[in-house]
C-alpha positions as CSV (number, residue, x, y, z in Angstrom):
1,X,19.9,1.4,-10.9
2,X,17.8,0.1,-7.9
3,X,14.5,-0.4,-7.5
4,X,12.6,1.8,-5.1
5,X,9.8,0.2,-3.4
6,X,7.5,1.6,-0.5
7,X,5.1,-0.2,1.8
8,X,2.7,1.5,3.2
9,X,1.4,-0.7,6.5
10,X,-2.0,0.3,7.5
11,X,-2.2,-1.9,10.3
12,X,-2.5,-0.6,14.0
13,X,-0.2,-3.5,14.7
14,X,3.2,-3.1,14.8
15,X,4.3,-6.9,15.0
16,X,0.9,-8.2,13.6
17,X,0.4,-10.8,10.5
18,X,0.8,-7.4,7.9
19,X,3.4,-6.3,9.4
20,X,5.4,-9.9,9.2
21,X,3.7,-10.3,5.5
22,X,5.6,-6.8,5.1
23,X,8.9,-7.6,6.2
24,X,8.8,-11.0,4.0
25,X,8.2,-8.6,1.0
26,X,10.7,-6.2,1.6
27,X,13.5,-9.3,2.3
28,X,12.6,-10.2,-1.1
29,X,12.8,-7.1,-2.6
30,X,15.9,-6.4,-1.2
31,X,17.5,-9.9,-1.4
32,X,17.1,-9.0,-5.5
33,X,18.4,-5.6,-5.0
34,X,16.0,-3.3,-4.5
35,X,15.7,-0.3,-1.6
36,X,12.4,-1.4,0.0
37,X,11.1,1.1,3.0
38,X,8.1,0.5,5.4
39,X,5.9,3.4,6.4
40,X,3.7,2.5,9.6
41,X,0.9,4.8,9.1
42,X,-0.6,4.2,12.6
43,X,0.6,6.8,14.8
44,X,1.3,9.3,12.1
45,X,-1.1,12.8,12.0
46,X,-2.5,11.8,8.4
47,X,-5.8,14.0,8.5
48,X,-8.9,13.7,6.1
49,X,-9.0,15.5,2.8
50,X,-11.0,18.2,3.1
51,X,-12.2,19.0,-0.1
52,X,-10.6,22.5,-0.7
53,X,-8.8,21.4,-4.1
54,X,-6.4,23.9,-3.2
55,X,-4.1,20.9,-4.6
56,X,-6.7,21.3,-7.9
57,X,-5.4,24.9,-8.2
58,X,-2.3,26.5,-9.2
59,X,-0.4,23.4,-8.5
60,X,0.3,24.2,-4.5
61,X,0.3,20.5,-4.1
62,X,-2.0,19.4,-0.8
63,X,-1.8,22.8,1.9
64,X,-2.7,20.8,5.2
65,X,0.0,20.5,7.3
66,X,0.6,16.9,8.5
67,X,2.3,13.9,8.1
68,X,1.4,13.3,4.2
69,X,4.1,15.8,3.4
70,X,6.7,13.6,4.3
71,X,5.2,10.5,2.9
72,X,4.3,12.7,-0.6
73,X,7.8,12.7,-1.9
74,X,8.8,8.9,-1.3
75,X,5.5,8.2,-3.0
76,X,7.1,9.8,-5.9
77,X,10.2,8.6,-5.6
78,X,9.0,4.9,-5.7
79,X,8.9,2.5,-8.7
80,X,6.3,0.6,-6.8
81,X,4.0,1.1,-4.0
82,X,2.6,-1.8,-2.1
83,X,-0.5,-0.9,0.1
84,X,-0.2,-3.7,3.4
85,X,-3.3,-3.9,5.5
86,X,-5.5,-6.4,7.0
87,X,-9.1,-6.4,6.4
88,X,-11.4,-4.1,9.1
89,X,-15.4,-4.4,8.5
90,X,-14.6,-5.6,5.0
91,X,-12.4,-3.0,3.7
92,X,-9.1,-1.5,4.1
93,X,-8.3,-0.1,7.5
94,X,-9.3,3.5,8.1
95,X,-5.3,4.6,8.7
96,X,-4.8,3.2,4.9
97,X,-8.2,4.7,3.8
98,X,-7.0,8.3,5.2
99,X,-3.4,7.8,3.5
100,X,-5.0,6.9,-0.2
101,X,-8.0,9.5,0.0
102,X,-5.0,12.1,0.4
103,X,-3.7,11.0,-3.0
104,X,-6.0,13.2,-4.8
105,X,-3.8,15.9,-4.6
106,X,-1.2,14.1,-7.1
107,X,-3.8,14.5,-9.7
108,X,-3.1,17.4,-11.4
109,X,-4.6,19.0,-15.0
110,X,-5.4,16.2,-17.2
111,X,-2.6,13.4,-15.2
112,X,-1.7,11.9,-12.5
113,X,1.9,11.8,-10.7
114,X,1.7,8.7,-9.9
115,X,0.8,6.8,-13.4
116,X,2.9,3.9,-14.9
117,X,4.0,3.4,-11.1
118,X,3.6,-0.5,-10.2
119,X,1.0,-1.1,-7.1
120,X,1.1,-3.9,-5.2
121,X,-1.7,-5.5,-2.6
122,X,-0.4,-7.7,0.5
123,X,-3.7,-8.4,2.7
124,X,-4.7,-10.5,5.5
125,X,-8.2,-11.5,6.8
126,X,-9.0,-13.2,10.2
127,X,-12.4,-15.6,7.5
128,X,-11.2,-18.2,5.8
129,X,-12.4,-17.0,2.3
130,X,-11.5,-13.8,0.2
131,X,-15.3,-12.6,-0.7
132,X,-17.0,-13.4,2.9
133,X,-14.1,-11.4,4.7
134,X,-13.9,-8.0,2.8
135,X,-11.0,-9.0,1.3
136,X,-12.5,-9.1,-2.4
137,X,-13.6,-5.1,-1.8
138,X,-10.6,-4.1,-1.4
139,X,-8.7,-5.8,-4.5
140,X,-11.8,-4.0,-6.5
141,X,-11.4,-1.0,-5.2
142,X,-7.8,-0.8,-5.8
143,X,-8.2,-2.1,-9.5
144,X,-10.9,0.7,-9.8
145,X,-8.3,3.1,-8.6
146,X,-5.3,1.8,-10.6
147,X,-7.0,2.0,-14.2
148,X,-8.3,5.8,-13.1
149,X,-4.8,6.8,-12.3
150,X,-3.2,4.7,-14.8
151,X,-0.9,3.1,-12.0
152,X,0.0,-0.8,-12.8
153,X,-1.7,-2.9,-10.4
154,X,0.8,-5.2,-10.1
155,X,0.5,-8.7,-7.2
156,X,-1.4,-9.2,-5.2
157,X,-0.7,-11.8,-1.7
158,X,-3.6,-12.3,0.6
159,X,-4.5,-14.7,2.9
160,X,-6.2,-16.0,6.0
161,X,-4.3,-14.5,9.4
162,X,-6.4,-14.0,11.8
163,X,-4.5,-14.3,15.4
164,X,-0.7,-12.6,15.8
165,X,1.5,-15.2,14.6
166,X,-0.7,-16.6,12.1
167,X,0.7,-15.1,8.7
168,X,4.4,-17.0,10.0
169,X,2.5,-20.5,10.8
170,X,1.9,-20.0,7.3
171,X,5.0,-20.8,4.7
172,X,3.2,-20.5,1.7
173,X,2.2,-17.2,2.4
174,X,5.3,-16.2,3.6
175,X,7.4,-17.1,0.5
176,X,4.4,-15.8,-1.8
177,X,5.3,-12.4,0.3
178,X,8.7,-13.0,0.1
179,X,9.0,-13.5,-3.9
180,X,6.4,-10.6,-4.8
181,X,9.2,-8.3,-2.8
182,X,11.4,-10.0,-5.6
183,X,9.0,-9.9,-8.6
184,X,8.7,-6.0,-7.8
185,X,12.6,-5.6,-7.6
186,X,12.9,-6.7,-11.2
187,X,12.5,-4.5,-14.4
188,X,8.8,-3.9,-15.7
């Protein structure tokens, strides 16, 4: 049976370095027979939680009535979720920040729906080096996230793009793209 694998593009980019770096992945992935999907989360009505735990309660899953409800059941669906965004004011951008906040309400009881599911990182930052750009903050706060959950955190590709054009100027960076989309199509 295929691999399902879903990347979630957090750039407000459509044709920028993340979303070429996303592309690369998903040729991999499906090059080794996987069904990869892209999700461009700029543009989408992905509101902020809003702390009602109504998803904490009686297990209504999340009540607010936007775009997450579509994006809720191919998160579930998927063997392995790779989060693509480049680095804004050190961190994640806030379109990818909205979308993973909203995750809260797959936690339910004493698990998580989402646990033993493979995560994947694919970043790019316009500095030169991982820990002055940001880039290092968001690799720790995904780790953080994977071992509460109990997801896999599984690859990471991230590099130096800071101009459109730059992350395909860059063939080492492409092909480590290209063969994580690969590496995630394979059996864990």
């Amino acid at each position: 049976m295929s691999k399902k694998i879903l990347v979630l593009n957090g750039s407000p980019r459509l044709k920028g370095n993340t979303a070429t770096l996303s592309d690369q992945l998903v040729a991999g992935a499906r090059e080794a027979g996987a069904i990869a999907e892209i999700i461009y989360l700029h543009g989408l009505d992905i509101q902020a939680c809003d702390a009602c735990d109504a998803c904490q309660t009686g297990g209504k899953g999340c009540v607010i009535a936007d775009d997450m409800q579509y994006i809720y059941p191919k998160l579930l669906s998927s063997d392995a979720i790779v989060i693509a965004t480049p680095v804004y004011w050190y961190s994640m951008t806030a379109q990818m920040k909205l979308c993973l906040d909203r995750w809260y309400a797959l936690e339910s009881g004493q698990d998580f729906e989402l646990k033993g599911k493979r995560l994947s990182l694919l970043m790019v930052y316009g500095d030169k080096d991982l820990y002055s750009s940001g880039g290092i903050t968001v690799i720790h706060t995904l780790e953080g996230s994977c071992r509460y959950v109990g997801m896999d955190f599984d690859g990471i590709v991230h590099g130096s793009a800071m101009d459109i054009g730059d992350a395909e100027k860059d063939p080492a960076l492409m092909g480590q793209a290209h063969r994580l989309g690969k590496s995630l199509a394979q059996p864990s």
